[in-house]
Structure formats: C-alpha cells, structure tokens
N, C-alpha and C positions, 0 to 999 in steps of 0.2 A: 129345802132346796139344796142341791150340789150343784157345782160349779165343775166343768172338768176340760181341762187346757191343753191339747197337744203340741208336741215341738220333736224337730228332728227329723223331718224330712226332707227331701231333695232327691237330684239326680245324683245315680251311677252307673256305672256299667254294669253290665249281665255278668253275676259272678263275684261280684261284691259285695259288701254288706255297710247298715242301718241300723241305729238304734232310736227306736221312737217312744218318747215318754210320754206319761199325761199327769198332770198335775190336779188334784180336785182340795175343791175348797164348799167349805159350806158346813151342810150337817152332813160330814162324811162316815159319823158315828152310826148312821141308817143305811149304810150302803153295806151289803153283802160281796156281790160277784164285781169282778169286774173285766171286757172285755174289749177286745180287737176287732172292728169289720173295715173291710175295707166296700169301694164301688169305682165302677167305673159308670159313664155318664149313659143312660138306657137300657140299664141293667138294675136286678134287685141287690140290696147289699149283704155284702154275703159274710158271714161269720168265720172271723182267721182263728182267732183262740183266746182263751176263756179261763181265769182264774176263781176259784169258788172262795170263801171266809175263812175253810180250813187250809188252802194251799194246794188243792186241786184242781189240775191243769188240765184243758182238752184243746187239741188242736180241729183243723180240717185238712183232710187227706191232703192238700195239694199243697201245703207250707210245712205238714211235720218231717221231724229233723234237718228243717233249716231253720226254725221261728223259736225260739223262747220265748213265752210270760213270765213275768216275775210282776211281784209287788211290795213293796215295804209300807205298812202300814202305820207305821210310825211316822213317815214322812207325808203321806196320802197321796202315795206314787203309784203308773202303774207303768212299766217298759214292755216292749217288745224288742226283743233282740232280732235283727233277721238277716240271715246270713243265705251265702249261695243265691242273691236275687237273680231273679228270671225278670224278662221284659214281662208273661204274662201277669207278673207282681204289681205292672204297676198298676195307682188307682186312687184315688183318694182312702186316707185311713182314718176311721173316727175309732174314738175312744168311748166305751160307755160303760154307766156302773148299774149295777141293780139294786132293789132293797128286798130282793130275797135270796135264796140259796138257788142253785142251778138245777136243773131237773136231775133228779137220780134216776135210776134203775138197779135193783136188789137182785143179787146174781152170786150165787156160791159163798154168801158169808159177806160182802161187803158193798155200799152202792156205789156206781159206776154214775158216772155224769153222763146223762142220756143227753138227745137231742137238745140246742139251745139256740135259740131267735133271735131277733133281733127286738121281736115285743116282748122278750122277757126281762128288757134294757129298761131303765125309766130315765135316766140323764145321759146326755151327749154331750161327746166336745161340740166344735166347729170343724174339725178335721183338720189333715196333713197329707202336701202329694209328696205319692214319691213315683217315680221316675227311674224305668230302668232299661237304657237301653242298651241295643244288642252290639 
C-alpha cells in the first residue's frame, strides 16, 4: 500500500502562481508513474500532468507551459509547479501514483507517453483546493 498526502493549495488571483506537493509513504518502492488530476464537483477528473520512473513528463493541452512536474525520488515527492493561474484552474487537485509505467507509443526511434487515465492510477491522495480568482 502507498500512502500519498497533498499540501499547498489555496486561493490566488488569476495570474499567479502555486506550488503543490504530495508526499507518499508506504511501499513506494512499487510505484512507477506519478501524477496530477485535478476536478471540479460534476465533472470527470481530468488528467493535468504525469511524470513516468524514467523522468518523462506529459502534460494536458490546457496547463502546458504554465505547470511543471517534478519528482525526487529520494525524498518520495512529487510537486507541481503552476504558474500563470487561470480562474478555469480552479478545482480540486489530487495526487496519484502508479505501479506501472505510462502507456507509450513507439514513433520514429523512441516511445512517447500516449494517452493516460485516471485508471491507470492505483493510489490517491485526499486532495487540495486551489482557487483562482479573477
């Protein structure tokens, strides 16, 4: 079992930025991926971005080049950076890890991170709002 703990959310203005961590504990020795979704309340939850075991990163169209993933594995962290918030940012954000590898797709000599789910998660935090108003 993994454990994984978000912190760092809150309110800001549109145009500012958050940095949202998540802490896991447990057997985090079996966790592969680990990623970002965020939801709002009557909606599905929708995948922000996605770090893979070797350090491959994929975002969703509507957060890249405002969001960073990172992760240090040493510590059994994982952050989102996120910068330039938009009101439609807000939402609640959960953190989740895998214990596999991310789906690829093989294309010109190397695999790319194809589409990825939220079933392809198997541990969740509790989540974190964030808040961004206009």
């Amino acid at each position: 079992q993994v454990q994984l703990v978000e912190s760092g959310g809150g309110s800001v203005q549109s145009g500012g930025s958050l940095r949202l961590s998540c802490a896991a504990s447990g057997d985090t020795a079996s966790t592969y991926s680990m990623a970002w979704f965020r939801q709002i309340p009557g909606k599905e939850r929708e995948g922000v971005a996605a770090i893979d075991y070797d350090g491959s990163v994929s975002y969703s169209d509507s957060v890249k080049g405002r969001f960073t993933i990172s992760r240090d594995k040493a510590k059994d962290t994982a952050s989102l950076q996120m910068n330039s918030l938009r009101p439609e940012d807000t939402a609640m954000y959960y953190c989740a890890a895998s214990t596999s590898p991310l789906p690829r797709t093989y294309n010109a000599g190397y695999y790319y991170i194809s589409t990825w789910v939220a079933a392809d998660f198997k541990y969740w935090g509790q989540g974190t709002q964030v808040t961004v108003s206009s």
